[in-house]
N, C-alpha and C positions, 0 to 999 in steps of 0.2 A: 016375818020374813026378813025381816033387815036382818038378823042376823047370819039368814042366809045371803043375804046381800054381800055383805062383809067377808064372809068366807071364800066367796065368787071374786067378789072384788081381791080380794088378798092370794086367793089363788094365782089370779092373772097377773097379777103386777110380780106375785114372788114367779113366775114363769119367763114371766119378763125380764127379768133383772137374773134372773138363771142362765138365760141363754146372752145375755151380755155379756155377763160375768165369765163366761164358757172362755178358757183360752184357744185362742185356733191355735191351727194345727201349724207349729213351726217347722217354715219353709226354709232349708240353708241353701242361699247360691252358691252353684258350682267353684270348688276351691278355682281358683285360677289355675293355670298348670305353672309348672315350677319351669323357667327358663334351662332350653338345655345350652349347657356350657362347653362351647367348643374348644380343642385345645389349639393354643398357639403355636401355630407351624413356627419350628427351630429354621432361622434364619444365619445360615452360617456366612460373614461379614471375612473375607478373604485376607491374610496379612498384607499390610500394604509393604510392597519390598522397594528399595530405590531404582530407580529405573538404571536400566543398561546406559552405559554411556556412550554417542553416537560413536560410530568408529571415524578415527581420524585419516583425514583420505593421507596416502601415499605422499611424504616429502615431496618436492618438486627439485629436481636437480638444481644446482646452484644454476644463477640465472647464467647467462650467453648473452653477449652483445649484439643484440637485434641487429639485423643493418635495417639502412636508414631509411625511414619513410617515405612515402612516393610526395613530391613536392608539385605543386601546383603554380602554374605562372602566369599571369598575364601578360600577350604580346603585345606591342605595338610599332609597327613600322613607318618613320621618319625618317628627319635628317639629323645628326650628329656634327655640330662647328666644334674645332676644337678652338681650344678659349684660350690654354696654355701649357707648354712641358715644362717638366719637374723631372730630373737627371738621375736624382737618385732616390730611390730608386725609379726607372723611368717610367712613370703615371703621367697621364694629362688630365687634363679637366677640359670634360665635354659638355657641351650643353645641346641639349634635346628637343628638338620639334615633333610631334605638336607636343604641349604640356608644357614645355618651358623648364624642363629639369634639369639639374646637374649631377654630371657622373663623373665618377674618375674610374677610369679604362687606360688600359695599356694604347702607346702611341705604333703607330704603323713606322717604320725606318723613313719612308718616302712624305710623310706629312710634317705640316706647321703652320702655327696659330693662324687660324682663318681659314683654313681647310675643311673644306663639308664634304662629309660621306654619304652613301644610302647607309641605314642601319635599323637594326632590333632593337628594341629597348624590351629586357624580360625582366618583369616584376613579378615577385615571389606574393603568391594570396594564402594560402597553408600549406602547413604541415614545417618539416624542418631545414628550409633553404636556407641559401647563403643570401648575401646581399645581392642589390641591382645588379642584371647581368647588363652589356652592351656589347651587342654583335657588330663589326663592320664590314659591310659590301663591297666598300669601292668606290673610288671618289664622284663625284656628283659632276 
C-alpha cells in the first residue's frame, strides 16, 4: 500500500498546487470616465476708445467792474480836540477820546486848536474802505 500511499499523497498535493496555480479571474476597474471638456465662452473685451472730452462751459463775458463791496465799521463816540490847522490844503489834526488816536479831518470855518467837539470816530474792520472816518457834532 505505500504505493498507494504515494499516489493519494501525490494526487492531493498535485490538486493542491492545481488550484494555486489556477489564475483567477481578472477583474478590470471601471475605466474612469473621460472628463467632459467644456468650451470656453468667447469673451468679447470692448475697444477701448478715448473718452469724450468734458464740454467747455460757455465763455464768461469780459468781466465788469463790480461796484464796491459792502464795508464794515467800527463806531465809536467821543470827544475830538483839535491839536492843529494845516492851510493847505485845510486838514487838522484831531486827537480822539476815548483811545487816544490821531486823525486828520477837515476843520470846521468856526474852530481852533483847543477846540473839542461831540464826535464819531468810524473805523473800517472789512472789506474795501477808505481810511479813518471822523464825524463832527458840534462843539462841546
Amino acid at each position: 500500500m505505500p504505493a498507494f500511499r504515494v499516489s493519494v499523497t501525490l494526487a492531493i498535493s498535485l490538486a493542491i498546487t492545481a488550484c494555486a496555480s489556477r489564475p483567477e479571474p481578472s477583474v478590470e476597474p471601471d475605466p474612469e470616465p473621460e472628463p467632459v471638456l467644456q468650451p470656453i465662452p468667447h469673451i468679447v473685451i470692448p475697444k477701448q476708445t478715448q473718452p469724450e472730452p468734458e464740454p467747455q462751459p460757455p465763455k464768461a463775458a469780459p468781466e465788469k467792474e463790480q461796484p464796491p463791496g459792502v464795508c464794515a465799521w467800527s463806531k465809536t463816540r467821543g470827544i475830538a480836540t483839535l491839536l492843529a490847522v494845516k492851510t493847505e490844503p485845510p486838514r487838522g489834526t484831531w486827537q480822539f477820546f476815548p483811545g487816544d488816536k490821531v486823525v486828520f479831518h477837515a476843520v470846521p470855518d468856526e474852530a481852533s486848536p483847543g477846540d473839542e467837539f461831540k464826535a464819531l470816530l468810524q473805523t473800517p474792520m472789512s472789506g474795501p474802505c477808505d481810511d479813518t472816518r471822523l464825524v463832527l457834532f458840534g462843539p462841546v
